[in-house]
C-alpha positions in Angstrom: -12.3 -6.5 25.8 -12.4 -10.2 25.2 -10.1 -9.9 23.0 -7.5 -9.3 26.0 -8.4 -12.9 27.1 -8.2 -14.6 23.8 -5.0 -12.9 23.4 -3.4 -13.7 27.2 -4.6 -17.9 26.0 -3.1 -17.6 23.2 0.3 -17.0 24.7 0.2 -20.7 25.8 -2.4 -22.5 23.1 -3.7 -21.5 19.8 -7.3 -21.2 19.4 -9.3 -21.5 16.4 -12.5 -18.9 15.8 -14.8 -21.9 17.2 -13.1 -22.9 19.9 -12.4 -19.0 21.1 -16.5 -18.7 21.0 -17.0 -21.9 23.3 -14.2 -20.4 25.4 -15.8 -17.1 25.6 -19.3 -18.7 26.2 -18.1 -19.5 29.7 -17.3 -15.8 31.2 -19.5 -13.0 32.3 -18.2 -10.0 32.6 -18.7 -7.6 35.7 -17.4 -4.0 36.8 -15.9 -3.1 40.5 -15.3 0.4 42.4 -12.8 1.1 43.9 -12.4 -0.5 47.2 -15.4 -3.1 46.7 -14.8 -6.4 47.5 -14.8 -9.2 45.3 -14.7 -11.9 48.2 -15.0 -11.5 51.4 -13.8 -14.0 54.4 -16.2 -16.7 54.9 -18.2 -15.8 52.0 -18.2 -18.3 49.2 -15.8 -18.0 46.1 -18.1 -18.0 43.0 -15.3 -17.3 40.6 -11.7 -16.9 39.3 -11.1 -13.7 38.0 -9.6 -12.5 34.7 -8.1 -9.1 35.2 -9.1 -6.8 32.0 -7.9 -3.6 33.8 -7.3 -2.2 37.2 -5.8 -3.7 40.5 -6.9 -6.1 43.0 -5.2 -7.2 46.5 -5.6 -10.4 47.9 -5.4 -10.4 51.9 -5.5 -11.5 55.0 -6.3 -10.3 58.5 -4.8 -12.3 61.2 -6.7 -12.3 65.0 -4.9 -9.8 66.0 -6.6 -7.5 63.5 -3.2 -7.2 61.6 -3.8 -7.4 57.4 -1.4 -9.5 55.4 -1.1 -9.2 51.9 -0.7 -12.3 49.7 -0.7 -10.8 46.5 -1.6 -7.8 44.0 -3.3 -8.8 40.4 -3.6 -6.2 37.7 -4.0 -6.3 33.8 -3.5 -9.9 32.1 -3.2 -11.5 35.3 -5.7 -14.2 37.1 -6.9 -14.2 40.8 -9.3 -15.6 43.6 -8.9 -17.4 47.1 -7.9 -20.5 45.2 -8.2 -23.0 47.9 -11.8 -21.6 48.8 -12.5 -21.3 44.9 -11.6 -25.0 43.8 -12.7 -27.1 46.9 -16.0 -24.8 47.3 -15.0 -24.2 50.8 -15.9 -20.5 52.2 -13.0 -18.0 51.8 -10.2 -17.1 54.0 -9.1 -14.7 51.8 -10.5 -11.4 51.1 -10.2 -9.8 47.3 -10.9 -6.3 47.0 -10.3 -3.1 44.1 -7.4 -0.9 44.7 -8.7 0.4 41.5 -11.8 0.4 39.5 -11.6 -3.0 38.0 -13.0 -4.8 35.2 -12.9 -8.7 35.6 -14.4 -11.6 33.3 -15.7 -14.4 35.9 -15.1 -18.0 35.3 -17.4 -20.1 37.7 -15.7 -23.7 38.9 -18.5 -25.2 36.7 -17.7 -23.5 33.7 -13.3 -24.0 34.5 -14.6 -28.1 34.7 -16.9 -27.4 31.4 -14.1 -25.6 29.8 -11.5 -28.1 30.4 -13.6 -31.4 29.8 -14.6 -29.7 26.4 -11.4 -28.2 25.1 -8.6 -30.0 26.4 -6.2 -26.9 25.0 -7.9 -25.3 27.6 -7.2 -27.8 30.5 -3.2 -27.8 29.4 -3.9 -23.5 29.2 -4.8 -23.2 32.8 -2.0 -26.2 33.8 0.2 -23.6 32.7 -1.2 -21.0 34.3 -1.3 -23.0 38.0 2.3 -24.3 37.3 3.4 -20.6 36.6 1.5 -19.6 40.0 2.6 -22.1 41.9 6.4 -20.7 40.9 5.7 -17.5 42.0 4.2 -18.8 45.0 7.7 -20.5 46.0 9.6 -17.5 44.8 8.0 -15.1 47.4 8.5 -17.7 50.1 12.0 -17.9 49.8 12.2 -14.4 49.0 10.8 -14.3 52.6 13.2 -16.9 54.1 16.5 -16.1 52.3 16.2 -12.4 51.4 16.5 -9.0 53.5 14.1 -6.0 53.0 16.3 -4.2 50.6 16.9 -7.5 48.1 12.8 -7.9 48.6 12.1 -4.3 47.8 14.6 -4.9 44.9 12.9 -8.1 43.2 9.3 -6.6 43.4 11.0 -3.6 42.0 12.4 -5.9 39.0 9.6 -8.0 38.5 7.0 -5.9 38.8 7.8 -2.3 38.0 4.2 -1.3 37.4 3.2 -1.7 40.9 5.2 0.4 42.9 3.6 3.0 40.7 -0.1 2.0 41.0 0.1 0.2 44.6 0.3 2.7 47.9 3.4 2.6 49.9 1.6 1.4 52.8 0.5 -1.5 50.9 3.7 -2.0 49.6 5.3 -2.0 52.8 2.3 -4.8 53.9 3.3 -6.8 51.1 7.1 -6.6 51.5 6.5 -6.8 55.4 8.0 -4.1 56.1 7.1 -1.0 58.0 5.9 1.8 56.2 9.4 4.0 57.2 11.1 1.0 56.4 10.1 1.4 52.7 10.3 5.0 52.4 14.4 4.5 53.6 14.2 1.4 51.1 12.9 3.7 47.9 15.0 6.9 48.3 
C-alpha cells in the first residue's frame, strides 16, 4: 500500500530507498466506513489525506441547510479543508466516505518536517498545490462560462470514473444542477 504513495511521488521526483523511508516515516495510515467523516465543520484539520482506495466528498452546508459540494477525491488523489489544514484554523469544510476508504495521514508538522528535510519533497507537493490550484480555476470558470450540458460533459471527460462510483444526486450537487436536470443531461 505504500507503495501507491511512493509511486504517485515519483510521478513528479525520484526517490532514492533512503529518502522513500524518511518519507514514509511521516504517514500513519487509517481505515474509514462508509459515510464516516473525516472532518467535520468546526472541528480541527489534523491532516491531509492520501487516498489509497475509495471516495471522499468534500462539502459544504450553507445556512440555509442546503449542501454544496466542492469536490470528490478517490484513488491517487490528495484531500483536506486546506485553508483549515494549513493555517490550523477549525474547518469549514466537512470530508466524509462515499466509500470505505483507506487514507495515509500527513499531519502539518510532519508536511513542514518532510519539506525542511527533503527538499524533493517541498518541490513534490509545489506541484501538487500548483496542479490543485488549476483545477480549482477550471471548475470556476466552468461555473461562470459553461451551461449544465458543457459541465456534465467536462466531468464526464475528465473524470470518467466518477459518474460510475459517485450517486447522481451528488453528481447533480456537484454540477449544480438538479437531480432531473442530470438525469435529462445523462440519457
Amino acid at each position: 500500500m505504500h507503495e501507491k504513495l511512493r509511486a504517485h511521488i515519483e510521478k513528479i521526483v525520484h526517490l532514492t530507498d533512503e529518502e522513500y523511508v524518511f518519507v514514509s516515516s511521516h504517514f500513519t495510515e487509517r481505515h474509514y466506513k462508509k459515510r464516516e467523516f473525516l472532518i467535520q465543520k468546526d472541528e480541527n484539520v489534523k491532516y491531509a489525506y492520501f487516498v489509497l482506495s475509495g471516495l471522499l466528498m468534500l462539502g459544504y452546508n450553507d445556512e440555509a441547510g442546503k449542501h454544496h459540494i466542492a469536490s470528490f477525491a478517490m484513488e491517487d488523489w490528495w484531500e483536506t479543508d486546506f485553508l483549515a489544514y494549513h493555517t490550523q484554523t477549525k474547518a469549514t469544510l466537512s470530508l466524509q466516505c462515499l466509500e470505505p476508504t483507506h487514507v495515509l495521514c500527513l499531519s502539518l508538522e510532519n508536511y513542514q518536517r518532510l519539506c525542511a528535510g527533503l527538499q524533493k519533497m517541498e518541490h513534490f507537493f509545489l506541484a501538487k498545490a500548483n496542479s490543485g490550484h488549476i483545477a480549482s480555476q477550471q471548475r470556476i470558470l466552468s461555473f461562470l462560462t459553461s451551461n449544465a450540458t458543457e459541465r456534465y460533459d467536462q466531468l464526464l471527460r475528465r473524470y470518467p470514473a466518477l459518474l460510475q462510483r459517485v450517486p447522481k444526486t451528488l453528481i447533480a450537487s456537484y454540477l449544480g444542477v438538479s437531480r432531473e436536470t442530470l438525469s435529462r443531461l445523462s440519457s
